[in-house]
N, C-alpha and C positions, 0 to 999 in steps of 0.2 A: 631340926626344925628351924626354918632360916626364920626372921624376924620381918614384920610388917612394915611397909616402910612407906613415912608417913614426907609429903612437903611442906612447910609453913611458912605461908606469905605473907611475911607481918615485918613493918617500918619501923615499925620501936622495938629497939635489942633489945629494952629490959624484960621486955611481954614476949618477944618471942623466942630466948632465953628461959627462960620461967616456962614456957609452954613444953618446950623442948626438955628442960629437966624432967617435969613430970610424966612425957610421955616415954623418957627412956629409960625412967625408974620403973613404968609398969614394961620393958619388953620392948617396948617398941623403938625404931630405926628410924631417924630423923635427920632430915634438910633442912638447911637456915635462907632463907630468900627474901629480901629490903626489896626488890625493885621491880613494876611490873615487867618489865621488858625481859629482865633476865629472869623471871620465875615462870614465862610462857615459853622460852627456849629448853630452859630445864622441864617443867611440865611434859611438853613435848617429844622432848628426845629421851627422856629417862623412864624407867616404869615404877607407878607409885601404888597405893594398893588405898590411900587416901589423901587431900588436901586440905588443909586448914588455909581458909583464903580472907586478907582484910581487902575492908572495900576501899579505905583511904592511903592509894598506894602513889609513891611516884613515878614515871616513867608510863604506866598505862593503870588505870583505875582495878579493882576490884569487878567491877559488871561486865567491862570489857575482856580480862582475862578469862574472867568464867563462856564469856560468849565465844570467847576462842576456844579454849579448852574443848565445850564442848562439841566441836564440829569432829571431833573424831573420840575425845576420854572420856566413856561412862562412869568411870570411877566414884566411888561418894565424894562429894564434893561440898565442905561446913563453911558458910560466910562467919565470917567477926566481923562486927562495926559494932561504934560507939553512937552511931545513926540509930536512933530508937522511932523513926518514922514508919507506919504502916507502909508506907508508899515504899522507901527503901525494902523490907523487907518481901513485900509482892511484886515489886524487879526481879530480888534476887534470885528467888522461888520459881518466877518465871523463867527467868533464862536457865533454869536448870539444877539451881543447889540443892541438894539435897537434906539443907538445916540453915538457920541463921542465929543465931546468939551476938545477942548484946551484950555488950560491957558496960561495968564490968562483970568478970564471972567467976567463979573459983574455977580453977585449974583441976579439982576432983572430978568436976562439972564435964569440963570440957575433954576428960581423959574416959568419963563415962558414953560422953554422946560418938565417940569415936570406936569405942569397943560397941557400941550400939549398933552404927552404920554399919561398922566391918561385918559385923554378925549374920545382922541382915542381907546383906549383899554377900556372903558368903552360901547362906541357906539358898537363897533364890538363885545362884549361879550353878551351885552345885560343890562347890568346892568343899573339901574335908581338910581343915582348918590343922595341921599338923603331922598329917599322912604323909606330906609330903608327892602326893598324887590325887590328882580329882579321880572320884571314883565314875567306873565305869557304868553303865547306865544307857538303855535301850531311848533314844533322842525321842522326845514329848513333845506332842504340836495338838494346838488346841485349834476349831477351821469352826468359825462362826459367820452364816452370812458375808461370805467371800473376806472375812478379814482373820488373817492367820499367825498364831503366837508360837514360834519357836522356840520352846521352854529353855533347852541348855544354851542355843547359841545366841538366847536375846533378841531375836530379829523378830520383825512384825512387816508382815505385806497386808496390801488390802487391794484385791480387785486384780493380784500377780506384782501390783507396784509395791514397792517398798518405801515402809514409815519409820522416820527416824523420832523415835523417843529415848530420851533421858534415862536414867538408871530408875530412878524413881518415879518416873511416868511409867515404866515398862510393870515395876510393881506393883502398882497402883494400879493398872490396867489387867494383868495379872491375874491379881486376888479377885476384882470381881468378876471375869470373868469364869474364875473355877468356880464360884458363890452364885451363879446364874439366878435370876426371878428373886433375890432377895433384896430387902432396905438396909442400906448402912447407915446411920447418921456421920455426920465428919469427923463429931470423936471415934466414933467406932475405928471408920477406915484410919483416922490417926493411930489410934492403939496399934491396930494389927498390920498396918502397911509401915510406918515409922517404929513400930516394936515401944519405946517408951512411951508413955501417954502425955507427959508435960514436956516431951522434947517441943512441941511445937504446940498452933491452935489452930480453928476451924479457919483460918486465911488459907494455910497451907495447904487442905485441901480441893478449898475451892481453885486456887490455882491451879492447881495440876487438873486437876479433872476441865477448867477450861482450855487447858494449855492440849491435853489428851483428843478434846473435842473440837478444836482447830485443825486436828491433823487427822482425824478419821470419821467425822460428820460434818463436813463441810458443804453437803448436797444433800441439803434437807429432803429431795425424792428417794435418795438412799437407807437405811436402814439404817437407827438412829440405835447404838450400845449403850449408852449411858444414857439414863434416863433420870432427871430432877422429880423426887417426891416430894413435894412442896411442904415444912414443917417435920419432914422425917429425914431426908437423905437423897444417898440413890440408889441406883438399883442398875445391874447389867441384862438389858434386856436379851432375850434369847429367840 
């Protein structure tokens, strides 16, 4: 069983150190990265299975890395800052991370919210986390009103074009689409799309679902999937 291998883009050796012990006391395979410049090269060229990313980096920032990152790595991808601004963290959410934590935090914390991501991103990929092989598996595709979810391989078309969503916009999109005609409230889809319940709060929802809705109801004469239950939730319309 080969080990998860995690990159961590963090300026201060003493934390990034410290973060590194504990994630390779529980198992896990770890990268040390100071510098934005050199942690989008490595990101890049290397394959990671998750990223611990800080926003106050030198060389190219935190927001900017992540914006790079994601034009091609769906990976979970967890911001660090010591930025406790709402604002900060509905950037971060926005361009794509899949968690933000503040500092400070304990180290158990942040070794939980990592086997959390992986988890999750393992279930929804498909992957069988020690087999050693993803299991095989007849390919699932959900076809709503010309907008189409390629369950194993991730991808989503709409209209034959294809939409490029985030790891965590893809699950997000996902769940309620198999949940058709139902209300979620934010905690809900937090529990069940995020897996822990106080990994995040109802911001983190509402981003993604208008980040989701930028990119597949953009033509209000079109057929609107996500539907605002004002006071309850939403709902995937069908």
């Amino acid at each position: 069983m080969s080990k998860r291998k995690v990159l961590i883009v963090e300026d201060d050796q003493a934390i990034a150190e410290l973060e590194r012990d504990y994630l390779e006391v529980h198992g896990y395979e770890v990268t040390l990265r100071a510098d934005g410049n050199e942690a989008l090269e490595e990101a890049l060229e290397q394959e990671y299975d998750l990223i611990i990313l800080d926003v106050m980096l030198p060389g190219m920032d935190g927001f900017d890395l992540l914006r790079r990152i994601r034009e091609t790595k769906f990976i979970p991808v967890l911001m660090v800052s010591a930025r406790k601004e709402d604002i900060d963290k509905i950037r971060g959410l926005g361009l794509g991370a899949d968690d933000y934590v503040t500092k400070p935090f304990s180290p158990s914390e942040l070794v939980a919210r990592v086997r959390a991501h992986l988890e999750r991103y393992d279930r929804l990929t498909g992957v069988a986390v020690g087999s050693g092989a993803s299991p095989i598996r007849k390919p699932r595709e959900l076809n709503i009103h010309g907008l189409v979810l390629q369950v194993e391989s991730r991808r989503v078309r709409l209209h034959g074009k294809e939409v490029s969503l985030t790891a965590k916009e893809f699950d997000l999109l996902l769940f309620l689409a198999e949940n058709p005609d139902r209300v979620y409230s934010k905690d809900a889809l937090l529990d069940k799309v995020w897996g822990i319940e106080h990994f995040g709060d109802s911001a983190t929802v509402t981003v993604h679902v208008g980040k989701i809705r930028d990119k597949i109801q953009k033509d209000p004469s079109q057929h609107q999937f996500i539907e605002t239950v004002w006071g309850a939730g939403y709902r995937f319309k069908v």
